[in-house]
C-alpha beads as a LAMMPS data file, in Angstrom:
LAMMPS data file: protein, C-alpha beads

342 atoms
341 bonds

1 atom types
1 bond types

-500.0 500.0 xlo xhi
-500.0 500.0 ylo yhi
-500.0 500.0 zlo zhi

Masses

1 110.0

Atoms # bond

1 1 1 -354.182 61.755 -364.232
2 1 1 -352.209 60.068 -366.615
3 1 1 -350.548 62.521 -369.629
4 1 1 -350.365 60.749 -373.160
5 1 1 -346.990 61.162 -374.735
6 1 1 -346.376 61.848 -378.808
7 1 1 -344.155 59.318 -379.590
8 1 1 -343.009 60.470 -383.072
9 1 1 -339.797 61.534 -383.810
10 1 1 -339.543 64.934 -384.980
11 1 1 -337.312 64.966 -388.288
12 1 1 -334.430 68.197 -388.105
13 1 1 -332.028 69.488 -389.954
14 1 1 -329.322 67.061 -389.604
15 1 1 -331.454 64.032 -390.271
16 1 1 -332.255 65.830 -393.747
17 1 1 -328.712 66.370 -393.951
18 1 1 -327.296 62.936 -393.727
19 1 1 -330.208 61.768 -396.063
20 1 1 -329.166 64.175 -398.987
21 1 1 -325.583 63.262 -398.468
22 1 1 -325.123 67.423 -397.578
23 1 1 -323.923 69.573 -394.951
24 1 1 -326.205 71.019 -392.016
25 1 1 -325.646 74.468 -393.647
26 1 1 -326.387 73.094 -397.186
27 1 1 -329.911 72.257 -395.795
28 1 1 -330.102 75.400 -393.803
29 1 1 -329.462 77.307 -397.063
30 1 1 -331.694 75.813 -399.396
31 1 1 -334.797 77.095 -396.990
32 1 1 -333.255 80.123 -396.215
33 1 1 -330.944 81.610 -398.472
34 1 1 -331.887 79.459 -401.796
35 1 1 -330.115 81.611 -404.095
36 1 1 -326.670 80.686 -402.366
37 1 1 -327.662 76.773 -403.410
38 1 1 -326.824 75.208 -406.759
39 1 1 -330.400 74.498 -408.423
40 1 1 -329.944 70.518 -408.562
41 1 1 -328.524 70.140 -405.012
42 1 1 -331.157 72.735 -403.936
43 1 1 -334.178 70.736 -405.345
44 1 1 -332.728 67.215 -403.928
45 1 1 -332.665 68.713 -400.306
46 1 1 -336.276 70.321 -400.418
47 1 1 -337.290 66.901 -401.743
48 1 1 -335.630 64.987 -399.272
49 1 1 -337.286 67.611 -396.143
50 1 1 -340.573 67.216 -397.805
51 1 1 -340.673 63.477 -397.998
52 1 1 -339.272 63.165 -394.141
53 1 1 -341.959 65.858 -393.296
54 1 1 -339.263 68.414 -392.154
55 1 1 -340.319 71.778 -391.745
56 1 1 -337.633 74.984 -390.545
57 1 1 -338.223 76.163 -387.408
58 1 1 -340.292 79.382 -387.896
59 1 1 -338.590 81.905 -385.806
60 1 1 -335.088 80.340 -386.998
61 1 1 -336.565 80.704 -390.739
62 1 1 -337.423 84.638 -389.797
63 1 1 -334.156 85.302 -388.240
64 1 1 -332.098 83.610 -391.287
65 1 1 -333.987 85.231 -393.634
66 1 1 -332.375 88.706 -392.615
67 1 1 -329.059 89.384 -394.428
68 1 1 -326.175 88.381 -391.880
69 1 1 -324.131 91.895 -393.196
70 1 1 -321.233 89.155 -392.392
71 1 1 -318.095 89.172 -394.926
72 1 1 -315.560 86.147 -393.884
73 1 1 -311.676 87.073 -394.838
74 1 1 -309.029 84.209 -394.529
75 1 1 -305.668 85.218 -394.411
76 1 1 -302.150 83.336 -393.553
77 1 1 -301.106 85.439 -390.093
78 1 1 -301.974 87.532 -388.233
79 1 1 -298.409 88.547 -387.415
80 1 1 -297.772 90.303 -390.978
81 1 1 -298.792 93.482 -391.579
82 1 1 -299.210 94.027 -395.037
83 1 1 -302.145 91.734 -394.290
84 1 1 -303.719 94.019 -391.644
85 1 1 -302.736 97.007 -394.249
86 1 1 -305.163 95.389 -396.765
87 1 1 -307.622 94.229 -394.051
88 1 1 -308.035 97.167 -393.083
89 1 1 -309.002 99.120 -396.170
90 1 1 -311.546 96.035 -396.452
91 1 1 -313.024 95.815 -393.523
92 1 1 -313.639 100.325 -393.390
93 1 1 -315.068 100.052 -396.878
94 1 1 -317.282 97.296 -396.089
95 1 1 -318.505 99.308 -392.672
96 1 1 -319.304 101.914 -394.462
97 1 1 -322.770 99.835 -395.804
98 1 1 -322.839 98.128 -392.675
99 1 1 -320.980 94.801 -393.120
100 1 1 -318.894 93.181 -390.452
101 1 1 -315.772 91.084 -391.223
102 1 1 -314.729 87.736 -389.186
103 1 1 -311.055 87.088 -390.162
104 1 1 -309.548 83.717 -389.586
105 1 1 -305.733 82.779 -389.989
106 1 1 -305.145 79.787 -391.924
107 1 1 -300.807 79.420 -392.405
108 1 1 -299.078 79.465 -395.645
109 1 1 -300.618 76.366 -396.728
110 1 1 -303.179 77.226 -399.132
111 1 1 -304.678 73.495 -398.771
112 1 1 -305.103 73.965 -394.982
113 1 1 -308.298 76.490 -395.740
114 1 1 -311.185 74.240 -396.312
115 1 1 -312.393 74.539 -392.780
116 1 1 -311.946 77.732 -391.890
117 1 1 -314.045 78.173 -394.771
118 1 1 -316.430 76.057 -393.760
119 1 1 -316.809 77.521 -390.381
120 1 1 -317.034 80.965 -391.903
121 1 1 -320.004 79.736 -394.115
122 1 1 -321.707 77.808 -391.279
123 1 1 -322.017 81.328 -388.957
124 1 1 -323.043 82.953 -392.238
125 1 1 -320.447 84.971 -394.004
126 1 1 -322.168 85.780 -397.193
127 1 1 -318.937 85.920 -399.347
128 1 1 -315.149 85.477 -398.809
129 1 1 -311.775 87.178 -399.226
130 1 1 -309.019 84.379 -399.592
131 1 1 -305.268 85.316 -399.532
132 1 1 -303.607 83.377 -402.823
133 1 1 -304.936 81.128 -405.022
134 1 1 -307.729 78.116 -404.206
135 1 1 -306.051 75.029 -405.401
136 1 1 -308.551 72.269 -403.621
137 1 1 -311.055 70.543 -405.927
138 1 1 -313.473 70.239 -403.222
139 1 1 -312.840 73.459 -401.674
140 1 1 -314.120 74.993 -405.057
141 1 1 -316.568 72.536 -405.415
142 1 1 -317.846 73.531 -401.846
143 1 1 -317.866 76.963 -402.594
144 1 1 -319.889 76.565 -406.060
145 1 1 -322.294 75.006 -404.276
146 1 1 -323.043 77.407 -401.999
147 1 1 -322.726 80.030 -405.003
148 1 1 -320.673 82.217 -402.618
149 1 1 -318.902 85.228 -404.226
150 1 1 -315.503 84.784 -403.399
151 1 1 -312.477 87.135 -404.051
152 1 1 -308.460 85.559 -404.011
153 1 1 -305.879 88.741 -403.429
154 1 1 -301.831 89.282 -403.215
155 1 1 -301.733 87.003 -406.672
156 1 1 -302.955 86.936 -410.269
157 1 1 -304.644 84.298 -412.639
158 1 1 -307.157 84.575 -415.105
159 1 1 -307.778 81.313 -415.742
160 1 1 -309.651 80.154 -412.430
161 1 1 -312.467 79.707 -410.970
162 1 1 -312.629 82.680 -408.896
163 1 1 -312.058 86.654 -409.845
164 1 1 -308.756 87.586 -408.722
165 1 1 -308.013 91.264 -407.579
166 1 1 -304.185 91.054 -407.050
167 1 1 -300.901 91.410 -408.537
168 1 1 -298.515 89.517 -410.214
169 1 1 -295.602 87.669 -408.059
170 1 1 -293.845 86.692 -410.994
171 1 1 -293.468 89.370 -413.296
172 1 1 -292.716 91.747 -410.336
173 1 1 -289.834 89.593 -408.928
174 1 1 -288.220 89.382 -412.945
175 1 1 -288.202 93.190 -412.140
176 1 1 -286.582 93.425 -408.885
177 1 1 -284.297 90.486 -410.462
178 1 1 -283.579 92.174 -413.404
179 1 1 -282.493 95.581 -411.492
180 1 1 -279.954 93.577 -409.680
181 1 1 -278.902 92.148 -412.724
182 1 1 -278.300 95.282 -414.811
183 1 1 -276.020 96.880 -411.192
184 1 1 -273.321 94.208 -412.281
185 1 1 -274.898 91.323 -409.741
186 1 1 -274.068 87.700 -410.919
187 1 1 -274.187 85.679 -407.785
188 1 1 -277.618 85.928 -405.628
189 1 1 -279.157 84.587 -403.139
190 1 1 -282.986 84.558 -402.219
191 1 1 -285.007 84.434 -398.935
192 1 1 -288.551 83.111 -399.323
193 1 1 -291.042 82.151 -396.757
194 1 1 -292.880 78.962 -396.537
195 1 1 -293.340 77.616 -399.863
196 1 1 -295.953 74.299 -399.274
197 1 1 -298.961 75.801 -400.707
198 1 1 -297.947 79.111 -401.265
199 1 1 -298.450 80.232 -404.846
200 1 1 -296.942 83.617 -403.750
201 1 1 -293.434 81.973 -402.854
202 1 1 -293.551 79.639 -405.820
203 1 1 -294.043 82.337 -408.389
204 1 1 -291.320 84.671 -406.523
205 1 1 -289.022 81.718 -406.623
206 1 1 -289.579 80.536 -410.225
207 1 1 -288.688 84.052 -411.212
208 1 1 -285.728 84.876 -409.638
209 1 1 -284.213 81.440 -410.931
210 1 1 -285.697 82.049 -414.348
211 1 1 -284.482 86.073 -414.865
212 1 1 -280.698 84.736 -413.748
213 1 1 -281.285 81.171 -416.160
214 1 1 -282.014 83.562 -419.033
215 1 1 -279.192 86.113 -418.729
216 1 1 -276.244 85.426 -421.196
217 1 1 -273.657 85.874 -418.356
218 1 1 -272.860 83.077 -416.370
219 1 1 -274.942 83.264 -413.320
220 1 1 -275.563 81.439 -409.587
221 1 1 -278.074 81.378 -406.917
222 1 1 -278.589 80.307 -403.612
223 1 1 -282.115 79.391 -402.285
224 1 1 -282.739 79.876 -398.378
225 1 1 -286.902 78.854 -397.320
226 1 1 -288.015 79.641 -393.861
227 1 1 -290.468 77.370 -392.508
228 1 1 -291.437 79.671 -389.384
229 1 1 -293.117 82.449 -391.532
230 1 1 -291.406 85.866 -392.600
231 1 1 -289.114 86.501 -388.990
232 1 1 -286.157 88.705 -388.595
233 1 1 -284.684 85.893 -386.833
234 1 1 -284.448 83.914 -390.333
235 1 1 -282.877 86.874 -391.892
236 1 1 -280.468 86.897 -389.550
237 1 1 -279.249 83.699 -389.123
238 1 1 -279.507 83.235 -393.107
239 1 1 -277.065 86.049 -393.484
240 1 1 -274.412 84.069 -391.643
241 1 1 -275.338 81.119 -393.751
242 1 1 -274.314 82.847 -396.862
243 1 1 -271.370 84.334 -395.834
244 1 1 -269.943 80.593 -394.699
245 1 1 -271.923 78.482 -397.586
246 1 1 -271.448 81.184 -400.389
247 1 1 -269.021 84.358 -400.130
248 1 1 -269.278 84.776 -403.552
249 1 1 -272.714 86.213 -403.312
250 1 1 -273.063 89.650 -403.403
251 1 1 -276.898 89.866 -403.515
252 1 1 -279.779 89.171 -401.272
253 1 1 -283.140 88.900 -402.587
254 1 1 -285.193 88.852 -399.720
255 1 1 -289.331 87.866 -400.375
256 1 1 -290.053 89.819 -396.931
257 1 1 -288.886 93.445 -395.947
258 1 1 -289.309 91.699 -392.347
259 1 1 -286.469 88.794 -393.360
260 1 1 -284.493 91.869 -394.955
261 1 1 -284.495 93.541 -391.951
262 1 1 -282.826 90.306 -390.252
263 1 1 -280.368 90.668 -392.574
264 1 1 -279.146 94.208 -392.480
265 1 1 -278.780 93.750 -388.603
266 1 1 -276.702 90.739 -389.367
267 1 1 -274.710 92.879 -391.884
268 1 1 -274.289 95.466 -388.634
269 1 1 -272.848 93.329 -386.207
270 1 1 -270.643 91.231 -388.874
271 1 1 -269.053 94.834 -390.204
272 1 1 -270.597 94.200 -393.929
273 1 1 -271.214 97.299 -395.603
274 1 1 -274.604 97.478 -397.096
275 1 1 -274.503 98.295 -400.075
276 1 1 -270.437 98.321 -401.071
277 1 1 -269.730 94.807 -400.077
278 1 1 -273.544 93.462 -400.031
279 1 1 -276.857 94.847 -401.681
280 1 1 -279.930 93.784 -399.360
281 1 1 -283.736 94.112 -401.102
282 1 1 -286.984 93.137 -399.757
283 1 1 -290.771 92.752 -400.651
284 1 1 -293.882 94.557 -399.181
285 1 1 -292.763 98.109 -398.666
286 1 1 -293.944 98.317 -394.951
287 1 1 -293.814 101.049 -393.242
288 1 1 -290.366 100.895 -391.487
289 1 1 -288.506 100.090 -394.660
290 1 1 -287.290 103.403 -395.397
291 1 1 -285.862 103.845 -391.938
292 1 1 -283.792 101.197 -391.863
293 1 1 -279.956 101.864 -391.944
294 1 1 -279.479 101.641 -394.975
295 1 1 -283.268 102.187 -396.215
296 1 1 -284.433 99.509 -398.068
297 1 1 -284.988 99.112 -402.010
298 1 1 -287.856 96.558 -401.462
299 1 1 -291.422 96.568 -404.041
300 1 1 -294.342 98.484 -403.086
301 1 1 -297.494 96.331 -403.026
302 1 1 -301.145 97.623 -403.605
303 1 1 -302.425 96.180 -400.039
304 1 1 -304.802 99.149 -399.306
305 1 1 -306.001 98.925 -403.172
306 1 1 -306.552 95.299 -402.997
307 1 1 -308.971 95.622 -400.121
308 1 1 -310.869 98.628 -401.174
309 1 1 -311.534 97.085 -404.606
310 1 1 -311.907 93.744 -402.947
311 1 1 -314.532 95.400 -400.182
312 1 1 -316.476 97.410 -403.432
313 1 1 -316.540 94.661 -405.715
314 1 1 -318.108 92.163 -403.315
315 1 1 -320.773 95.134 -401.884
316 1 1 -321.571 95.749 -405.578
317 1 1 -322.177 91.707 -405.702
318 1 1 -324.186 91.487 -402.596
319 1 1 -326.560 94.304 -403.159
320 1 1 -327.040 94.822 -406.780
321 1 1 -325.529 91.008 -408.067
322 1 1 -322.952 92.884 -410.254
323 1 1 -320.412 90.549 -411.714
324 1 1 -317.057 90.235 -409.537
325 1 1 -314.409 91.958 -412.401
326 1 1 -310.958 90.735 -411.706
327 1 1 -308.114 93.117 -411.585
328 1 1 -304.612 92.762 -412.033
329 1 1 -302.916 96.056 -409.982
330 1 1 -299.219 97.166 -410.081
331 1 1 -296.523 96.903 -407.818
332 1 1 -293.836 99.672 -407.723
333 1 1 -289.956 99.313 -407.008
334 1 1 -288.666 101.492 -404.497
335 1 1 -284.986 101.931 -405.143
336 1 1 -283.375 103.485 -401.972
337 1 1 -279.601 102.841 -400.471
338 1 1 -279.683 99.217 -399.649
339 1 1 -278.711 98.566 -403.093
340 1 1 -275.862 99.913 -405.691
341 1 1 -273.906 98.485 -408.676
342 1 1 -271.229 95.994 -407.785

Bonds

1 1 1 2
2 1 2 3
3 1 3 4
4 1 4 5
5 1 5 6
6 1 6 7
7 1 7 8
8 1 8 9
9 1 9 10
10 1 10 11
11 1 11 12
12 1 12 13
13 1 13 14
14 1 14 15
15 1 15 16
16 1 16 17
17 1 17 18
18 1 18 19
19 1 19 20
20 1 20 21
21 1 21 22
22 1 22 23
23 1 23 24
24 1 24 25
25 1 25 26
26 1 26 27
27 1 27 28
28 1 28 29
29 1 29 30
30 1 30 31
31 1 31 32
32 1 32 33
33 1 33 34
34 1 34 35
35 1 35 36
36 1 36 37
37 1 37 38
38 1 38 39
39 1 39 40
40 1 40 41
41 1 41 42
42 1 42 43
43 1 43 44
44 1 44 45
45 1 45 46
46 1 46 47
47 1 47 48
48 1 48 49
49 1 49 50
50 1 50 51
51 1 51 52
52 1 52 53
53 1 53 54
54 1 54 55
55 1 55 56
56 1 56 57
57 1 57 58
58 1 58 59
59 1 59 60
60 1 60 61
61 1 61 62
62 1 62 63
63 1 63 64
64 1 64 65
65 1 65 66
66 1 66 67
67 1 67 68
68 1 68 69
69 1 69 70
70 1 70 71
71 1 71 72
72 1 72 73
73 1 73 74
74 1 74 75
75 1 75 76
76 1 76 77
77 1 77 78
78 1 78 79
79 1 79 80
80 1 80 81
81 1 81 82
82 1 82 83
83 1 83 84
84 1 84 85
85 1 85 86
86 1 86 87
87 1 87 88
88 1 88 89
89 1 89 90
90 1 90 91
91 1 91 92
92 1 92 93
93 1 93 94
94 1 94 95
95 1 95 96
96 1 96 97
97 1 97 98
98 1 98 99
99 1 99 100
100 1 100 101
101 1 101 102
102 1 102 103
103 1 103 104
104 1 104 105
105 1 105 106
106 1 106 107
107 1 107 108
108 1 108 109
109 1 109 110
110 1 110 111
111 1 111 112
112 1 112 113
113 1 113 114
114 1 114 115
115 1 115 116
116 1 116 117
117 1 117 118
118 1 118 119
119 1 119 120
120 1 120 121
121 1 121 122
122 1 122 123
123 1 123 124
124 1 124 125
125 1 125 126
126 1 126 127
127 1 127 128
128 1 128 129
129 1 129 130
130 1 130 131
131 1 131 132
132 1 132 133
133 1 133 134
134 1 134 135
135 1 135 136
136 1 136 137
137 1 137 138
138 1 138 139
139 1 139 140
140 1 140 141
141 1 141 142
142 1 142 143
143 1 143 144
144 1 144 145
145 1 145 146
146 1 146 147
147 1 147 148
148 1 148 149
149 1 149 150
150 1 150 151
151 1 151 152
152 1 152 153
153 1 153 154
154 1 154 155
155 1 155 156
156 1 156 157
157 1 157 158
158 1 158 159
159 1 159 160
160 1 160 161
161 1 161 162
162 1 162 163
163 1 163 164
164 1 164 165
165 1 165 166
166 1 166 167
167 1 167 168
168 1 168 169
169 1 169 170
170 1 170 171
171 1 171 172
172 1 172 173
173 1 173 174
174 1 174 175
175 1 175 176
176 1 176 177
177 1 177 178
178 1 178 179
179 1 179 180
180 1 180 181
181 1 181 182
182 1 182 183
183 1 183 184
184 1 184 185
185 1 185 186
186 1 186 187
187 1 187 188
188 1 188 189
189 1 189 190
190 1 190 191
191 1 191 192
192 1 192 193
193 1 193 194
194 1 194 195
195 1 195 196
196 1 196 197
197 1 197 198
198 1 198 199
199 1 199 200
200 1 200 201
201 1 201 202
202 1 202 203
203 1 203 204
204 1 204 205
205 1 205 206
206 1 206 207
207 1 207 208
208 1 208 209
209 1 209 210
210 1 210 211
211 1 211 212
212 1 212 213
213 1 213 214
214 1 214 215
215 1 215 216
216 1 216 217
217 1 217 218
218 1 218 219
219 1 219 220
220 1 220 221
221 1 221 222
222 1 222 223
223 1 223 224
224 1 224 225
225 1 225 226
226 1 226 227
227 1 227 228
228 1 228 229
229 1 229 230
230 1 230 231
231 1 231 232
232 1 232 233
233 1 233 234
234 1 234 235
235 1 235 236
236 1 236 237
237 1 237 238
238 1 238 239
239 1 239 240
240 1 240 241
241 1 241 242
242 1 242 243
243 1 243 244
244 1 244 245
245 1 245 246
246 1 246 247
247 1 247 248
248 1 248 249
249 1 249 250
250 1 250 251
251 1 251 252
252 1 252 253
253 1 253 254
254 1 254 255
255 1 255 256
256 1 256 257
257 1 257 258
258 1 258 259
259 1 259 260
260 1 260 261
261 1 261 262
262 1 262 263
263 1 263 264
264 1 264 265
265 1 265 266
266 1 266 267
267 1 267 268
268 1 268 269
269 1 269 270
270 1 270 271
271 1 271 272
272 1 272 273
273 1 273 274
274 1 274 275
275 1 275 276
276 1 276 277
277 1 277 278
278 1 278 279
279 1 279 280
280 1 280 281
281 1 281 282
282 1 282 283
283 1 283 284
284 1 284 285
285 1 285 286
286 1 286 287
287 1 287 288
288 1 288 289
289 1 289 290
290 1 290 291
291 1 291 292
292 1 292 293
293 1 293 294
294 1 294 295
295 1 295 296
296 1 296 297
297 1 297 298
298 1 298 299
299 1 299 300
300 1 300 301
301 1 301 302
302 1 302 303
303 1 303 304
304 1 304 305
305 1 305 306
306 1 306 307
307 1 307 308
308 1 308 309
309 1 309 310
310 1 310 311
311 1 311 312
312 1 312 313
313 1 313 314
314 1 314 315
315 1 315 316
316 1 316 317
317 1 317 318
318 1 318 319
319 1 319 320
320 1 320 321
321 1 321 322
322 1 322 323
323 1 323 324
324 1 324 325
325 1 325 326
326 1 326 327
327 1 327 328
328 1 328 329
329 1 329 330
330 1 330 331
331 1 331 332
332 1 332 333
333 1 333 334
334 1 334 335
335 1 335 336
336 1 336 337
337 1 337 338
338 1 338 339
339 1 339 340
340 1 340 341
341 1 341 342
């Protein structure tokens, strides 16, 4: 007995895809989660589907249809932790109404986050915490489209197109800077991380060379980047730099307590006395900087703030569509014996 065969093609998602000029998970949203699609791209796809015949797979519709309870969080590394401080208080907060959180390391590189965002909106992260500030047209573009709440930490604007709930880099470098200044310190040198991408750097940077610019006492600096991330090994190694490339300095700004800590070992084994001959100050405030020998005058970011506010801003979003407020937190200096007037 013979069997007769359907020999029409059955249209799926990625066939409506490629004729809407969309992604897969465009498509996927505008059946499933239509509210996350702009209006105009929303009506082309179910246009498109309808004039192809496509139709969702029914059990694949009733399982999408269920929130996903999943929160995606993109940070640079997963080898600092001030950002497993503030992950933390984000990810507990966010338990608490049952969300999960996938976090995905992306580098310093603010432009190299595009597709871990994509991949966190393809398994269905319903909104995003992003470390610095989202520079890519078509990453915000992207984003809009998809109408995903999205929150940008550890910096400050209020002129984008996402809420920020940070601090500011700039104005709390000018204050570190300006402490130095007013302990007699003329020559300084800094120690940033990577800077490619990295608003965080750039603003640090631009204020340090800014505060000591607009001083009426003649001035220098010294810049030292590390392109590995924030190591003690760069610390260390820059310490020697200094003392060979610029023995006039007699203050290290360092954008890391981890680089700082490079440094005051260096300062051990070379016999420099911290802070008589050299004052040593750092960024962060993590947890070991006040047992370092000497303890370390370093600023005190709001990490646990940032993700609590982050995690209740975004749960106040998801369940009740309340407005994402940004907020611009303090940062605190912690003066302690690394430092002292010249």
């Amino acid at each position: 007995m013979s069997i007769a065969k359907n020999n029409q093609t059955r249209c799926n998602v990625t066939d409506v895809a490629k004729a809407a000029g969309v992604s897969v998970a465009t498509v996927s949203r505008s059946f499933n989660l239509p509210h996350h699609v702009r209006d105009d791209v929303r009506e082309k796809v179910l246009k498109v589907a309808a004039r192809m015949g496509y139709t969702p797979n029914s059990a694949a519709k009733a399982l999408r249809l269920r929130k996903t309870n999943v929160i995606g969080a993109i940070i640079p590394t997963l080898d600092h932790s001030i950002y497993a401080t503030m992950v933390k208080s984000f990810q507990d907060k966010l338990a608490e109404y049952g969300y999960v959180v996938y976090v995905l390391s992306c580098g310093f590189d603010s432009g190299a986050i595009y597709e871990k965002v994509k991949l966190l909106v393809e398994r269905g992260a319903e909104a995003l915490l992003v470390v610095g500030d989202i520079r890519d047209p078509a990453l915000t573009k992207y984003l809009q489209e998809h109408r995903m709440p999205v929150i940008c930490t550890y910096s400050y604007f209020d002129d984008r197109a996402f809420p920020f709930i940070g601090f500011d880099n700039y104005q709390s470098t000018r204050q570190l800077t300006d402490y130095l200044l007013g302990l007699g310190h003329r020559h300084m040198a800094m120690l940033t991380g990577p800077m490619k991408g990295n608003d965080r750097q750039e603003a640090r940077q631009r204020a340090f060379i800014d505060t000591l610019a607009n001083h009426p006492d003649s001035c220098s600096h010294a810049i030292y980047e590390s392109t590995d991330g924030y190591t003690i090994a760069f610390g260390e190694q820059t310490l020697r730099r200094i003392r060979l490339e610029h023995p006039e300095i007699t203050a290290i700004v360092c954008n890391s307590d981890v680089i700082a800590f490079g440094v005051l070992s260096a300062c051990k084994k070379l016999g420099i006395d911290v802070p008589r001959q050299l004052s040593v100050t750092g960024y962060d405030n993590l947890e070991f900087a006040d047992y370092l020998d000497p303890p370390l005058t370093t600023l005190s970011i709001p990490a646990t703030e940032m993700g609590l506010l982050s995690a209740e801003a975004l749960i106040a979003n998801l369940k009740n569509g309340t407005e994402i407020k940004p907020a611009l937190l303090s940062t605190q200096m912690m003066i302690r014996q690394s430092s002292d007037r010249i």
